[in-house]
Structures are given as C-alpha cells and as structure tokens.
N, C-alpha and C positions, 0 to 999 in steps of 0.2 A: 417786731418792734413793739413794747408796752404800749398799750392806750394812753398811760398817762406821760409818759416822755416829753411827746414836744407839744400837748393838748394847748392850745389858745384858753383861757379861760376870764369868766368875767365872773366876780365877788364884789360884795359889797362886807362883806368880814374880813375883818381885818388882819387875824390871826393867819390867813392862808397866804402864802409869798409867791406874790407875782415875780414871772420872769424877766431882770431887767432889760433894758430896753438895748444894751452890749449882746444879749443870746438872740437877737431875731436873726434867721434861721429861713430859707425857702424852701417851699413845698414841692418837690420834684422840682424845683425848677422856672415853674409854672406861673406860681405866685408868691409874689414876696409879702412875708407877713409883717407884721409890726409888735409882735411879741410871739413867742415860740410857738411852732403851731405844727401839726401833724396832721398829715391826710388819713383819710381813712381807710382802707383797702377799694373802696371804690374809688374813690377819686386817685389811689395811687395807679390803678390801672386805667388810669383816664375814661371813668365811666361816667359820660352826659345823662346819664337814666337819671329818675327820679331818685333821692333820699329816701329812706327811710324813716318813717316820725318814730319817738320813743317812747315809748309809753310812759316810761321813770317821767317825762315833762309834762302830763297831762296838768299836774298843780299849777304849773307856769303857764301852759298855753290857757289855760280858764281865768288867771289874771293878767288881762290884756295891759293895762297900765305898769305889771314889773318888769312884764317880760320885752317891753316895747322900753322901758327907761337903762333899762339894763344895754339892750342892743345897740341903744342912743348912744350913752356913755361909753360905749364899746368903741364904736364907729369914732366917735370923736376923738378920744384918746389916741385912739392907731392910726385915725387914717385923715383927721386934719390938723390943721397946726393953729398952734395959738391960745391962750386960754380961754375957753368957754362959758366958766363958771359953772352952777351948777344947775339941775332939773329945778324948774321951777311948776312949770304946768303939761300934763299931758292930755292931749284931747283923742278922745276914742271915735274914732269912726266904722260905721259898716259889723259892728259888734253883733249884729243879726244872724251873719252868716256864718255856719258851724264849719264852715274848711277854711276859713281867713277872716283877719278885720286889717285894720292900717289905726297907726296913732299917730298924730304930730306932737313930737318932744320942744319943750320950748326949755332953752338953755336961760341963764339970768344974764347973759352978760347983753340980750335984749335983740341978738342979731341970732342970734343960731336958732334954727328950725329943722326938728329932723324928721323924717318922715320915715316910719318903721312898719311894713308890712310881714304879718305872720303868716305863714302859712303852718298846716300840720307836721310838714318837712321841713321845710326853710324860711329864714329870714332875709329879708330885703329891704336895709337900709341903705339912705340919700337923703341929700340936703334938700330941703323945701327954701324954695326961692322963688322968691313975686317974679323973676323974668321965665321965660322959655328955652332957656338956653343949657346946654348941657348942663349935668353936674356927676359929681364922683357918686358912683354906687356901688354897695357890693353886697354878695351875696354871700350868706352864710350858712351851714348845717346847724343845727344844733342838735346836742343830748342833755343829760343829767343822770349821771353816772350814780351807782348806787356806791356810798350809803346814804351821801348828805343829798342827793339827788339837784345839785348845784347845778346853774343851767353855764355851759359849756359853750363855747360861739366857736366854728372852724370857720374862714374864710375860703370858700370855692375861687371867688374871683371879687376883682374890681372892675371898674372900668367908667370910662366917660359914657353919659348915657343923656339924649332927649327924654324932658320928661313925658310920664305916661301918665294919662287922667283916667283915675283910677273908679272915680264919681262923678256926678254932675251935681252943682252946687243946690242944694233944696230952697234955694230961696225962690 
C-alpha cells in the first residue's frame, strides 16, 4: 500500500487538499480515524514497540510551539466537536529536556486547552481541564515525508484516560 494513500495529514497550506470528512477510513479495524489515515507496517502488524523518530522532523521537533499548534489543531478538528476557534497562545513547558517537552495550546474561543507532549517518536495530545476527571487522548506517530518535509500526524490510538502530572507546579 503507498505511504501516501490514506496518510492522516496536518497543513496549514492551503494549496494541499485535505481528505474530506465522507473518506474517514479505519485502521485495521482498530482505530477509527477522523480523516483518512494509514498505519504503518508496524502498527499494521500490531506492533506495541516503540516508533521510530524521523529524522526528515528534526526542523519540527526543535520548534516546540509549531509542532505542538499543529497537533492541537489536529486533535481538535478530529477528535472534538464544536468550534474552537483559533490558537491564540502557546505555553512551552519542560523545553529543557532533549527527548520531550509538553505545550498548553490555548484555543480563542476562551474554554479549550490542549495539552501536547512531544516525544522524539510520538505525540500525545488531550484536553487540559481544571478537574481530574478523565479526558479523551491520543496518541500519534509522526513523519515529514520528503520533499516538503510536512509534519504528518497517524493516530495509534484514543482513548479515555486519568490525568497524568506530568510537572509539579514551580511556584
């Protein structure tokens, strides 16, 4: 099967045609996507092992604020309902650490909060919410395929999740 077939993808160029929202399309089965999406050979063999990072993303993962507005927007579009408006502010956290940081994406319509952790391999976005109480997460691979080296989001999984305190507050 082409890489690019049923690729999930996230743009902010306009010229590139998202797949409409009539083509969403399940992953083995497994997971249902919210816009056309294709596992990879690992995940079509149902392989729990780590990702592999891409190197083609190293531009992306060294700006933590795109690649975390990018994921936001992603997450929002597919995977909640409503309109959110758009990125207003993103706050960088944990930016210290060379295998991960986390951003909170703050949406304009004053209630949405998303909270996006990078990893070298994956992404992991969820809602940031003042309670304790579950919320929707999921997990993502990403690439940036050559030539435009465009970062690419596949969803591994969603799921209800407790949240996890990922810091403790520096005050």
């Amino acid at each position: 099967m082409p890489d690019d077939q049923n690729d999930q993808q996230t743009t902010d160029d306009q010229s590139t045609t998202e797949p409409a929202e009539s083509d969403r399309q399940t992953s083995q089965g497994e997971v249902t996507d919210q816009s056309a999406g294709q596992a990879t050979d690992a995940q079509s063999a149902g392989d729990a092992g780590a990702p592999q990072a891409d190197p083609n993303c190293a531009g992306w993962y060294s700006d933590a604020e795109s690649i975390s507005k990018r994921a936001a927007e992603f997450f929002v579009k597919n995977e909640l309902t409503g309109d959110r408006g758009v990125v207003e502010k993103i706050d960088v956290v944990d930016s210290d650490d060379p295998e991960s940081y986390s951003c909170t994406v703050h949406f304009s319509d004053k209630a949405t909060n998303i909270e996006v952790v990078v990893f070298r391999n994956e992404i992991i976005v969820r809602e940031d919410l003042p309670s304790l109480d579950d919320r929707w997460t999921c997990w993502y691979n990403y690439k940036c395929p050559l030539p435009n080296k465009d970062l690419v989001l596949t969803k591994r999984k969603c799921n209800m999740m407790a949240p996890i305190i990922l810091r403790l507050p520096s005050k």
